[in-house]
C-alpha positions as CSV (number, residue, x, y, z in Angstrom):
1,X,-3.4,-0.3,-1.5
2,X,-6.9,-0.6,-3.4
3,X,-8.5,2.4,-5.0
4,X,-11.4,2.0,-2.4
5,X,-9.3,2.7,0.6
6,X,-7.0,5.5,-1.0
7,X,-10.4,7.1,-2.0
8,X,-11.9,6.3,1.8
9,X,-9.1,8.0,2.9
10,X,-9.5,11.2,1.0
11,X,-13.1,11.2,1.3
12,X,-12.4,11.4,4.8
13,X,-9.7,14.1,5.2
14,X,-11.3,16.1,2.8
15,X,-15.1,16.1,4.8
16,X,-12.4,16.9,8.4
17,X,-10.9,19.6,6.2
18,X,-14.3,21.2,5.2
19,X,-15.4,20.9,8.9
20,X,-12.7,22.5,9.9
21,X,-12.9,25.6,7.9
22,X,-16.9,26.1,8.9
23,X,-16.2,25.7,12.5
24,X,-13.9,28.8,12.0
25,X,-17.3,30.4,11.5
26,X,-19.1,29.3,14.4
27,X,-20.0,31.5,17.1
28,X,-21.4,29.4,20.1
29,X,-18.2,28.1,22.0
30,X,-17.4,24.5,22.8
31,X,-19.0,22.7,25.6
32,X,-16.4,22.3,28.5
33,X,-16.4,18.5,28.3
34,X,-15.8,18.9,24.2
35,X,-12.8,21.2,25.0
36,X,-11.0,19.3,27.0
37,X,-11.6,16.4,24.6
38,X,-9.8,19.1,22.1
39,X,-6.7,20.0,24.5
40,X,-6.2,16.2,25.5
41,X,-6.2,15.3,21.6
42,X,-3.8,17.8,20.8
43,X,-1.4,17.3,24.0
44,X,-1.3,13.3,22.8
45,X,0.9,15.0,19.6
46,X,3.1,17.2,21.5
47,X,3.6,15.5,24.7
48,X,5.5,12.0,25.8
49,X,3.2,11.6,28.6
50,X,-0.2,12.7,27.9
51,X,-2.0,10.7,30.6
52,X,0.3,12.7,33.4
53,X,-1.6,16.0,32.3
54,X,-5.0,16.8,33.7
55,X,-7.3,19.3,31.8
56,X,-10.3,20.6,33.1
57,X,-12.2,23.3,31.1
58,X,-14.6,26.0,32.1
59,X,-15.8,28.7,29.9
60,X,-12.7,28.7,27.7
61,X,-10.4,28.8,30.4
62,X,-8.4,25.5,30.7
63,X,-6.6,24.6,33.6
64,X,-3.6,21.9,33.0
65,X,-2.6,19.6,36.0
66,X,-0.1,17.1,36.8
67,X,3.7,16.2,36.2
68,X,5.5,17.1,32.9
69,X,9.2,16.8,31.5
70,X,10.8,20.8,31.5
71,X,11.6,20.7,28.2
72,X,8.1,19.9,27.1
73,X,6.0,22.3,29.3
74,X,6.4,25.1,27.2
75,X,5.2,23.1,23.9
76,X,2.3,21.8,26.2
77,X,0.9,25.5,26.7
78,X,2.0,26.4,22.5
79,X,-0.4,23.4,21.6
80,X,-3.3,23.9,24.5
81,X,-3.4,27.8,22.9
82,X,-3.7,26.6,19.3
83,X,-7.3,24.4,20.4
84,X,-10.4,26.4,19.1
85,X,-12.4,27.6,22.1
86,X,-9.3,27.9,24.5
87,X,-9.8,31.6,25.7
88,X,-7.4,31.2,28.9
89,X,-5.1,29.1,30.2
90,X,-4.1,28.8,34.1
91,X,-0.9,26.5,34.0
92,X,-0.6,24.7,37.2
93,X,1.6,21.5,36.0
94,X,4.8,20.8,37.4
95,X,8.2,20.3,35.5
96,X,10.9,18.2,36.4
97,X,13.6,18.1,34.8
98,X,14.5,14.1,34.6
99,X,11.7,11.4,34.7
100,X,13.6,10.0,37.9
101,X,11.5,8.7,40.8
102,X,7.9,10.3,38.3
103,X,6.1,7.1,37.6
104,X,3.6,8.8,35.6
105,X,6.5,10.3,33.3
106,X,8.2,7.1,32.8
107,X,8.7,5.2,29.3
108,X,6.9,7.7,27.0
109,X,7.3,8.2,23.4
110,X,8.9,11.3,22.0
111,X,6.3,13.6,19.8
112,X,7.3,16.2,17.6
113,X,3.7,17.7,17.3
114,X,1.5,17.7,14.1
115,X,3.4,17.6,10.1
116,X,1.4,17.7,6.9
117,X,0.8,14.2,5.8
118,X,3.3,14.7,2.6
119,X,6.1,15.7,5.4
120,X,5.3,12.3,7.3
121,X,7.5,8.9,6.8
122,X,4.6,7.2,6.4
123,X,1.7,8.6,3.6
124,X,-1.8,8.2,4.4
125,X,-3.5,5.5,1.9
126,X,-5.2,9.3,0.3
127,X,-1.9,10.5,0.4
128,X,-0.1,7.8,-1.9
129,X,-2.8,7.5,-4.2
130,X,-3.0,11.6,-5.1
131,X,0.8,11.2,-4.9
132,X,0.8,8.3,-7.9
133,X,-2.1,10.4,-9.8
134,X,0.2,13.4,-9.8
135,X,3.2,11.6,-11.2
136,X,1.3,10.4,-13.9
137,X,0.2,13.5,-14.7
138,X,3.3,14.8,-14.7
139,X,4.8,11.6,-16.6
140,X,1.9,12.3,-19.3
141,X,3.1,16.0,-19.3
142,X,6.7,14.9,-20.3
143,X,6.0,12.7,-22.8
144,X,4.3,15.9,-24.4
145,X,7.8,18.0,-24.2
146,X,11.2,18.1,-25.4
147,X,14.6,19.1,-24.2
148,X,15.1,19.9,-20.9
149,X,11.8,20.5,-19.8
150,X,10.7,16.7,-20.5
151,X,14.1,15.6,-18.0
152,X,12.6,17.8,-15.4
153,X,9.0,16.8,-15.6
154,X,10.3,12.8,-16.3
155,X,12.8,13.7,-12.6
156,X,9.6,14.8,-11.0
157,X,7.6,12.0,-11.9
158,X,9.7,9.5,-11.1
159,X,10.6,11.0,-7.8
160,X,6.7,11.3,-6.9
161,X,6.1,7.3,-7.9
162,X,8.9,6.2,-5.9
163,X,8.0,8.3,-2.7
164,X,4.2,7.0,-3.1
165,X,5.5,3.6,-3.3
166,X,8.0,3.8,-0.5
167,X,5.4,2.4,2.4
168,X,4.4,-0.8,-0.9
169,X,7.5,-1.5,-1.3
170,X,9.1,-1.9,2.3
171,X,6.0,-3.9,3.1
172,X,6.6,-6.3,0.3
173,X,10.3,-7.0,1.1
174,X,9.2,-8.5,4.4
C-alpha cells in the first residue's frame, strides 16, 4: 500500500462522512428514484438475494416486492427503516422458508449487514495506514515511559502494526 492510496482512501471516507452528517440537516426529502437507489444499496448488505427484492418509492413510502428467505425478511424491513427519507413501508415480499424450487433465491451470498471498517477482516487502504500511524505513535509514547506502562503501550503497538499488516502480509506469502 502507497501513501497516495491510504490517503485517497481517507480523503474519500472522510468527504462521505461529512456528507453524511449535513444531509442529517436537510429538509427537502429524496426524490423517489434516489430512494430507492438508497433502499436497494442498503438491502445488497443485509440480504443474500438483493436482485429478488423490488422497491418502488413514492413520497417516502417504499413498497418491497418479490421472494425473500424467512429468516431474512425481518432484517430486510430493519435495514429499508434505517435509509434517510423512508417515512413508510408497505411490505408485500414473500418468505419462504427454503430456496427450493425459487430461482431467484438460489446461490446467494450470506450478508451480515454493515461493520465499522476496524471490525472488518479486511482494512480499507485508509484504514491500515491510520492503523500503522497510531502504532507509531503509540510505539514513540513507550519509548518515553518506564515500567509497566512502556509493556502496555509497546503490547498495544505491536498489536496495531501486526493487525494493519495482516491484509500485506497474506498477500505477500502468495
Amino acid at each position: 500500500m502507497t501513501l497516495h492510496v491510504g490517503g485517497r482512501d481517507l480523503k474519500h471516507r472522510t468527504l462521505g462522512s461529512v456528507r453524511s452528517l449535513s444531509a442529517i440537516f436537510e429538509r427537502d426529502p429524496p426524490s423517489d428514484s434516489v430512494l430507492t437507489q438508497r433502499v436497494r444499496a442498503k438491502l445488497g448488505r443485509y440480504v443474500s438475494h438483493p436482485r429478488s427484492i423490488t422497491v418502488e418509492a413514492r413520497d417516502g413510502n417504499v413498497a418491497l416486492s418479490g421472494g425473500v428467505l424467512e429468516h431474512e425478511h425481518d432484517r430486510v424491513l430493519a435495514a429499508t427503516r434505517m435509509v434517510r427519507g423512508v417515512r413508510s413501508i408497505d411490505d408485500e415480499l414473500i418468505a419462504y422458508a427454503k430456496s427450493d424450487g425459487m430461482s431467484a433465491l438460489q446461490g446467494g451470498v450470506e450478508r451480515g449487514g454493515e461493520h465499522a471498517n476496524v471490525l472488518r477482516d479486511n482494512w480499507a487502504p485508509g484504514t491500515r495506514m491510520t492503523g500503522g500511524l497510531t502504532a507509531l505513535a503509540l510505539g514513540t509514547l513507550a519509548l518515553r515511559r518506564r515500567g509497566i506502562r512502556r509493556m502496555i503501550w509497546s503490547a498495544l503497538s505491536a498489536a496495531l502494526i501486526s493487525r494493519s499488516a495482516k491484509r500485506r502480509l497474506r498477500r505477500s506469502a502468495y
